[in-house]
C-alpha positions in Angstrom: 22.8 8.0 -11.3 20.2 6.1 -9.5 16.3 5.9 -9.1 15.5 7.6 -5.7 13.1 5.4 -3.6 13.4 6.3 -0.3 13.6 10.1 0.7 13.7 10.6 3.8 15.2 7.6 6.1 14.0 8.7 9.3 10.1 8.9 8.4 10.3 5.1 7.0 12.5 3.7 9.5 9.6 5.2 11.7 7.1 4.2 9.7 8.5 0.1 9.6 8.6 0.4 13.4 5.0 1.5 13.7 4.1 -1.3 11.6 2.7 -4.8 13.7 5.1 -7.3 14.3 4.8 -10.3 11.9 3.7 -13.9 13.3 5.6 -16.7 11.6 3.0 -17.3 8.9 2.7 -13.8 7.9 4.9 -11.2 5.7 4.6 -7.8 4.2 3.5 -7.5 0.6 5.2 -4.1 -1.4 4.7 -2.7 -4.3 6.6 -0.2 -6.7 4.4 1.6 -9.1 4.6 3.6 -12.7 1.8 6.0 -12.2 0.9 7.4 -15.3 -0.9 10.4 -13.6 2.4 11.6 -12.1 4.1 11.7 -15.6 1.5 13.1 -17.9 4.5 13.6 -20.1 5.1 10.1 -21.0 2.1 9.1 -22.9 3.6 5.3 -23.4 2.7 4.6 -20.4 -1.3 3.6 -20.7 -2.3 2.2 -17.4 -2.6 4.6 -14.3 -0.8 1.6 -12.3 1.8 -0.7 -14.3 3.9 -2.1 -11.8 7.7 -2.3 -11.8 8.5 -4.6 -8.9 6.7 -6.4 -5.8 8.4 -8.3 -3.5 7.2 -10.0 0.1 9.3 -8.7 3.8 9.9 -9.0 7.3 10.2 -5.4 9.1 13.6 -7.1 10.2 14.3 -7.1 6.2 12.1 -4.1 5.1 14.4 -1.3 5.2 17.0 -2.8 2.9 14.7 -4.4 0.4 13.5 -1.3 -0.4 16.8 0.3 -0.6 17.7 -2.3 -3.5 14.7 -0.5 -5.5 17.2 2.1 -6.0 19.0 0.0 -9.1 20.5 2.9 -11.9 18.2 5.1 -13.7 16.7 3.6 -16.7 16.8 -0.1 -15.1 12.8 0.1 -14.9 11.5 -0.5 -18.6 7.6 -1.9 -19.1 6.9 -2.7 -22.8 10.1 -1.1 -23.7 9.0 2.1 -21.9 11.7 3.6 -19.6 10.3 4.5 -16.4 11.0 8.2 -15.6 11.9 8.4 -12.0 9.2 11.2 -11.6 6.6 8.3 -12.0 7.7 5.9 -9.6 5.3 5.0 -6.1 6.1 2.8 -3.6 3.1 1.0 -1.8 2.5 -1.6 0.6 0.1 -3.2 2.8 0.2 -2.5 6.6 -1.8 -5.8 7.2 0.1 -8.7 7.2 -0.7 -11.4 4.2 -1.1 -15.0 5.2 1.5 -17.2 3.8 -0.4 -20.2 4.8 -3.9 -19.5 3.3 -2.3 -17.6 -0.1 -0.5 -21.7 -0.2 -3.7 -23.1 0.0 -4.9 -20.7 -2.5 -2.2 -21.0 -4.6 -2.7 -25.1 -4.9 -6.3 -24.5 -5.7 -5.3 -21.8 -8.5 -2.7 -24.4 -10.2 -5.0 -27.2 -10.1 -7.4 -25.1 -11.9 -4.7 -23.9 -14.5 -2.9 -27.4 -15.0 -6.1 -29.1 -16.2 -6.4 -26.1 -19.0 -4.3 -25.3 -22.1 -1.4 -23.4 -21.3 -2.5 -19.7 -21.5 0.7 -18.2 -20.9 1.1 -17.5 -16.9 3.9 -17.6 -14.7 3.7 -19.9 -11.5 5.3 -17.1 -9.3 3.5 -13.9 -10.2 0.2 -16.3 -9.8 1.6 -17.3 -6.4 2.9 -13.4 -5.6 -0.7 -12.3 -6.7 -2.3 -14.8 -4.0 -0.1 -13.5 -1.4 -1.3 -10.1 -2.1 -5.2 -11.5 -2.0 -4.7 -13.2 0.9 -5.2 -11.5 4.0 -3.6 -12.3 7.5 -4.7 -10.6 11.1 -6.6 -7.2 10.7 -5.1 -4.5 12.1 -6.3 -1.8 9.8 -9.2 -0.4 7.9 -7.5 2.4 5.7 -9.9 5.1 4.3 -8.8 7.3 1.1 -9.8 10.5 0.8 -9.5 12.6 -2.2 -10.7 16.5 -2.8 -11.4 17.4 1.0 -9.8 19.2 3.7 -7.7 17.3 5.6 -8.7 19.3 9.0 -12.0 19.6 8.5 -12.5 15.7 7.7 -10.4 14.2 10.4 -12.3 16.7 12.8 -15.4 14.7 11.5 -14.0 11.7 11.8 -13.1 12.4 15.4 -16.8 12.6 16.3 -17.7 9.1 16.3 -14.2 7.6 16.5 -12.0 7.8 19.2 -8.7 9.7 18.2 -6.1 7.1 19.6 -7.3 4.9 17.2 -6.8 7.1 14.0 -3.8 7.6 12.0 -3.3 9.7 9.2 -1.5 9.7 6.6 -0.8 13.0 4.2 -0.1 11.7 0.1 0.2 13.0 -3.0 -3.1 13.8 -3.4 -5.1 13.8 -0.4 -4.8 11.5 2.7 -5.2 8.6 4.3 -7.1 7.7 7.5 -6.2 4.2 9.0 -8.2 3.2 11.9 -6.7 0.6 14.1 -9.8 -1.6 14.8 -8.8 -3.4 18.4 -8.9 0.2 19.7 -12.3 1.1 18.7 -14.1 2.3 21.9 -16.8 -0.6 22.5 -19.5 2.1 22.4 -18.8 3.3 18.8 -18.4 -0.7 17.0 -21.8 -0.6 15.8 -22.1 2.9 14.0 -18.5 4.3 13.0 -17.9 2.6 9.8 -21.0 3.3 7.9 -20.6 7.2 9.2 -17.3 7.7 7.8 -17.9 5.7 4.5 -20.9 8.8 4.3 -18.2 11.1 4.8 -17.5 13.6 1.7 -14.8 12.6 -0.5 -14.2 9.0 0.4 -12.9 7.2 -2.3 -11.1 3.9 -1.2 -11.7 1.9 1.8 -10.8 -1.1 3.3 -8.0 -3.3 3.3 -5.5 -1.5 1.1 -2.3 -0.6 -0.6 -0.9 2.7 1.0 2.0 4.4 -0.6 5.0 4.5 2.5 5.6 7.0 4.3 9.3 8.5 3.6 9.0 6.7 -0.1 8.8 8.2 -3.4 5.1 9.0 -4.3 5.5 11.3 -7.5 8.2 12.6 -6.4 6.0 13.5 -3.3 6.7 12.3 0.0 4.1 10.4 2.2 4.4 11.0 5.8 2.1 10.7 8.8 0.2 13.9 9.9 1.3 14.0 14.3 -1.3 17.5 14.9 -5.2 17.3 13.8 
């Protein structure tokens, strides 16, 4: 048997298409979790995020990346800790990262660590930890919420934002509200942002990791919300 990553094809096959097309420079950054929250069982685990794989893609090579997450069961093991498949999250970034400036980083992070004692680190999660730092074009501003009705927030948020630039996005505990910012009606720029960061149960903002839609999330699966 294997671990089960992606569970339901059609709602990430749409969900890599509504993602922005890449410029040559710029690439995908994904991430598959341990949550320790959504395996309360498995008290090895310590850290609410210990992370299993991450990798960089195209959308052209998205689809099947993720599909070779789904190695046999037992194949994920952190600190000798076998990762239960009820545990597992897939996440990613739906801004591109900026292989150019995360090289520039990269060279300024090694000069740094070549002129110290040798503490240990490996040159490619330093290098795969700049990619993920290093932003490309903005596309997104993605707001977490926690603890709130979805409804009755994205009603609220409707009020100073214009709804064709809102997505939303139902997880495992709450939802996500991405706002695409070259849509922004010119008329709401200046006041939207610091009126939904006042909104009740806001708990992440900004340029984040959001677990993908059709994925594993706890066993949950993420998937955009069409009606609100």
């Amino acid at each position: 048997m294997n671990y089960q990553i992606i569970k339901d094809e059609k709602l990430l096959r749409r969900f890599i298409e509504w993602l922005p097309d890449l410029e040559i420079n710029e690439t995908f950054y994904v991430a598959l979790f341990a949550r320790k929250k959504y395996c309360r069982n498995v008290k090895e685990i310590k850290t609410d995020k210990a992370q299993c794989k991450r990798f960089t893609s195209s959308k052209e090579h998205l689809f099947h990346k993720i599909k070779q997450l789904e190695c046999a069961l037992d194949s994920y093991v952190i600190k000798g800790i076998t990762i239960p498949q009820e545990a597992l999250a897939l996440y990613i970034s739906v801004n591109p990262r900026d292989f150019l400036g995360a090289t520039r980083n990269s060279l300024i992070k090694f000069a740094r660590l070549i002129g110290q004692t040798y503490n240990g680190y490996n040159p490619h999660q330093e290098v795969m930890s700049e990619i993920q730092k290093t932003c490309g074009r903005k596309f997104y501003l993605d707001f977490d919420f926690d603890g709130v009705d979805l409804e009755k927030t994205v009603g609220g948020v409707k009020e100073f934002l214009n709804p064709d630039c809102l997505t939303v996005l139902k997880t495992h505990g709450g939802f996500h509200v991405l706002v695409e910012l070259k849509k922004i009606e010119k008329s709401r720029i200046k006041t939207w942002y610091k009126r939904i960061t006042a909104l009740e149960g806001v708990d992440v903002r900004g340029d984040n990791l959001i677990p993908v839609p059709g994925c594993t999330q706890g066993e949950f699966v993420p998937h955009f919300v069409e009606n609100y």
